[in-house]
Structure formats: structure tokens, C-alpha cells
N, C-alpha and C positions, 0 to 999 in steps of 0.2 A: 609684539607677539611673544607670548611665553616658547619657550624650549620645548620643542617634541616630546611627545613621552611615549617609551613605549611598553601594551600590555601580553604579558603572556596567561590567553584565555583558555584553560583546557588543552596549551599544547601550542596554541594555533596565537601568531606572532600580530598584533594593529602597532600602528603607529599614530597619537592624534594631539591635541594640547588639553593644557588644564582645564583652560576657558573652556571645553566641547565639555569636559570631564565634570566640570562642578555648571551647568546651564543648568541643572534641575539642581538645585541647594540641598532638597529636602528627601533625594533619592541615597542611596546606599552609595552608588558612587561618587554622588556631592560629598557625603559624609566623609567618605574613604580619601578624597584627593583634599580636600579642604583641612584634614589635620583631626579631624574630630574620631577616627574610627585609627587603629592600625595597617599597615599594609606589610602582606609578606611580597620576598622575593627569592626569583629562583637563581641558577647560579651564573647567569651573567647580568644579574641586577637588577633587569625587568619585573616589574609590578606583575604577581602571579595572583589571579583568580581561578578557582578549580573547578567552573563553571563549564559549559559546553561554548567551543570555542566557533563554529561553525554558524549558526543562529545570533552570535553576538555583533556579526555585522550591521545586520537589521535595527540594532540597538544602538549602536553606535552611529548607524546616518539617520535617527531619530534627533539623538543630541545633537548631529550637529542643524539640522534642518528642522528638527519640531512639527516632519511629516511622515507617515510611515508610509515606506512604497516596498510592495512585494512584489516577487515573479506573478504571473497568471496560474501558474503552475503549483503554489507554492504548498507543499504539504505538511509542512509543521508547524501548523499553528497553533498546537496543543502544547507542544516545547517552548514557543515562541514565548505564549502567553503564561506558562513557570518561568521564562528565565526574567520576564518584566515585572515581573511577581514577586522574584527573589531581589532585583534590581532598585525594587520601589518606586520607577518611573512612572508616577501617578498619571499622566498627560499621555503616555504610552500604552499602559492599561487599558486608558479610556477610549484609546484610538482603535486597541484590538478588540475590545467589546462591538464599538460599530463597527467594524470589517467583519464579524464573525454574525450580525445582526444581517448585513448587506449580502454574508455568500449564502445565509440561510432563505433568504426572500430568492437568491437566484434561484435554488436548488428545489423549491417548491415545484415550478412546473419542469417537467422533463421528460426527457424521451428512452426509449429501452431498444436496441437492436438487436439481436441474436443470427447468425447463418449458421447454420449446422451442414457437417459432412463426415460421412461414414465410408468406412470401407476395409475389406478383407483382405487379409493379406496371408502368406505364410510362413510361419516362423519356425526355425529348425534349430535343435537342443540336443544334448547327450542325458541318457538315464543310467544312473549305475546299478545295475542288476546285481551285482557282488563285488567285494573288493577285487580293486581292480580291474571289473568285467566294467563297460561302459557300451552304449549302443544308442546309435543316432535316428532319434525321430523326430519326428515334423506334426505341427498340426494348425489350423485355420485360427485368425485374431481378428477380432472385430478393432477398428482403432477408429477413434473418433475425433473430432477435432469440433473446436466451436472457436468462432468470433464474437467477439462481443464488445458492443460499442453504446456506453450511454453518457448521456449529458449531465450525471448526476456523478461527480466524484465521489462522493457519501454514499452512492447507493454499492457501488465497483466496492467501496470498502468492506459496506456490510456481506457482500458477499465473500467476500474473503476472507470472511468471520467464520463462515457457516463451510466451504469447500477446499478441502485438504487434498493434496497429492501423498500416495503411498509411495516409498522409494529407499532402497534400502533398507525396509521395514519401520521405518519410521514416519511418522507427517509433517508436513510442512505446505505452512498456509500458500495458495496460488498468488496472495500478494506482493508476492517477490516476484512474478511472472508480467507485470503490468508494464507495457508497452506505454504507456503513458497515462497520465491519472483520470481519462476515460475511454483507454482501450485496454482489454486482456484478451487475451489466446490460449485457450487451452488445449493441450492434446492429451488422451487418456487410450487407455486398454483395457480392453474385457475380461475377466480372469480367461486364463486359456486352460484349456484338459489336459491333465496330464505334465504340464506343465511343471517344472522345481522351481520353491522359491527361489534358490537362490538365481537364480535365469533370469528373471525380471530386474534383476541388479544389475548382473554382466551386460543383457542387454539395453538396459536403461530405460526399459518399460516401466510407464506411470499409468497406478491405476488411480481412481478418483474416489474420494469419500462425504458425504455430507455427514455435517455436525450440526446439532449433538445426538440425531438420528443413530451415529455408526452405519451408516449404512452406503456400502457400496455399488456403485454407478455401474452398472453393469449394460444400460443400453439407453437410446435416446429418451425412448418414454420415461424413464427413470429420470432421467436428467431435467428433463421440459417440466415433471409435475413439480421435482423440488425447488427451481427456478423459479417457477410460475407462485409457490409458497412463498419464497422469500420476498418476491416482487410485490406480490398481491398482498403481503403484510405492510410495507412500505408504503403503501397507497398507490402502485400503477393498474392499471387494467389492459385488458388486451384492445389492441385498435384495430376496430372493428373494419377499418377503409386499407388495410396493408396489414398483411400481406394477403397474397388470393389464399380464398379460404382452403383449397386443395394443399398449399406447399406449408400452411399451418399444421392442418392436420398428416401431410406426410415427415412435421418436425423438422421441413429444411428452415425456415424463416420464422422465426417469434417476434414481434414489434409489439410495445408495450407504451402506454402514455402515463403519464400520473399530471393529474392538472389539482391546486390546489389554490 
């Protein structure tokens, strides 16, 4: 057995042999350890590629195994499939094409959940009437919250496309909010009266926006029609057997199917 060798990817330290290193001849890293391409290094000697070091695991028990296994979970496949790209691992390539053929047949049929809850509350704020003068009121906030659970990772994405949280004055997509790649939660706020912006900052009130509408989420009905757009573009429809037709139409319960 040849001598260890080890790569510094992006940062991030492997350790493997030649033999894993040159299994593919005719990929970039055959090239690179077989003598044909050059190799830089960083400064304690290790072979540096400036590649994403994170995803090159995946790539690396490819070489050594010649099978590709992912988490269930796994959401970079879009990465995955640039860095096998850049790698030239032909037999690699051809393995994330059918995996990406295979999650696509999953993702055909699927289900869509939604629970909704609302509720009032009151929120108490200072208004400055003059330098210096300051005076404490209060007034009623609608706050809302939604769960939402569906069987379509791709679908959770694309909505994450379309619905922005306001905060700070700025957006920021709800996909950083995802409890896992088919649960999100969100909680939002209604604009309040009288209300200063800057008060939604302090007190870490998020209001909600659809894109590229601009348009702010201001109460359930708002929310169910834009939902029900992005869903029913997608191909789901509403399931006609769940929820009871009353808690549909009073927007506690949305269940959606998409069969294809």
C-alpha cells in the first residue's frame, strides 16, 4: 500500500492514498496525482485544492467505493453535481444524473399540510412627541403563525423563493427558517397602528412578504390565496376528503395533493 496522502480541500483536511486518488485515470484528480497536471501546496505541504471542502467527502468515498451514497436528507445536490463536474469523475456524473432522475419520480406525487393560528395580543411602545418628550402606548397585533409540512422538499424550496420575512428593514428568504427539508414554521405580524419602525426591530417583530408581488401579508386570507398560487402552479390541488370543509374555509387547516 502506497503512503497516505493528505488533501487540503477549501480549508477542510482528508487523508486517503494514491491508489483512491488515480481509480478514475481520466478524471482531473487521476491527472493531478499521476504526474500529468501540477499540484500546488499550502504551507505545511499538503496537496491544496481551492475547491469546496465540505461536499468533497461524497467524492472522495465515490473513489474509493465507485458507489455514491447520500444522507436522505441531503441538500446539495446542485454543489455536489459542480464539484463532479469540475472533478471530471465521468462514472460520478453519471451516478448524480440517476439520483437526481430517481428524487425527481419521488417528488412527482405529494402531499401539502398547512395548520394555521392567529391571535391577538398587546404590544406596548414609547412615541416621541418632541425632543426629548417620549410617551408610552400600546396597541392590539394580530400575530400569526403557520406550520407547514409537505412531502415535496422542492416544493418547501420553491416557496422560499416567493416568501420573505421583513426585519430590520431588510428580507431575508424563510429558508433559513426550515426545521427540516420538509418542515417550516413561520410566525409573522400584522403591521400595527401607530406603531415606529424602528419598534419592530427592538422588539423582533417579523412581518411577512410575497415575491415578486411586494406584497405584504397582512391577514390569513392573504396568506391561504398566495399559498394556494404558488401550490396550484406546481400542480397540487386541494383534497377534497381533509380537511372538514368548515376549518378550510375558516383557514385553520389547508391540505393540498399533487398526484402526477
Amino acid at each position: 500500500m502506497s503512503d497516505p496522502i493528505t488533501l487540503n480541500v477549501g480549508g477542510k483536511l482528508y487523508t486517503t492514498s494514491l491508489a483512491t486518488l488515480t481509480s478514475f485515470p481520466d478524471s482531473m484528480l487521476g491527472a493531478m496525482f499521476s504526474g500529468k497536471m501540477p499540484t500546488k501546496r499550502d504551507s505545511q505541504g499538503n496537496c491544496f485544492i481551492d475547491r469546496d471542502g465540505k461536499v468533497f467527502r461524497y467524492i472522495l468515498n465515490f473513489l474509493r467505493t465507485s458507489h455514491l451514497d447520500l444522507p436522505e436528507d441531503f441538500q446539495e445536490m446542485g454543489l455536489l453535481r459542480r464539484e463532479a463536474d469540475f472533478y471530471q469523475v465521468q462514472p460520478l456524473i453519471e451516478a448524480l444524473q440517476e439520483k437526481e432522475v430517481e428524487l425527481s419520480k419521488a417528488e412527482k406525487n405529494a402531499m401539502l399540510n398547512i395548520t394555521l393560528n392567529q391571535r391577538v395580543q398587546t404590544v406596548h411602545f414609547t412615541v416621541r412627541e418632541a425632543p426629548q418628550i417620549y410617551s408610552l402606548s400600546s396597541s392590539s397585533m394580530e400575530v400569526f403563525n403557520a406550520n407547514i409540512f409537505s412531502t415535496s422538499c422542492l416544493f418547501l424550496k420553491l416557496l422560499g423563493s416567493r416568501l420573505f420575512y421583513c426585519s430590520n428593514g431588510n428580507l431575508s428568504s424563510i429558508t433559513s427558517h426550515l426545521q427540516d427539508p420538509n418542515h417550516l414554521t413561520l410566525d409573522w405580524v400584522a403591521n400595527v397602528e401607530g406603531l415606529p419602525e424602528e419598534e419592530y426591530t427592538k422588539q423582533n417583530l417579523k412581518r411577512l412578504w410575497v415575491v415578486p408581488a411586494n406584497k405584504q401579508i397582512n391577514s390569513f386570507q392573504v396568506f391561504v390565496e398566495e399559498v394556494l398560487k404558488i401550490a396550484l402552479s406546481d400542480g397540487f390541488c386541494i383534497d377534497s376528503s381533509h380537511p372538514h370543509a368548515v376549518d378550510f374555509m375558516n383557514n385553520k387547516i389547508i391540505r393540498l395533493i399533487r398526484y402526477r
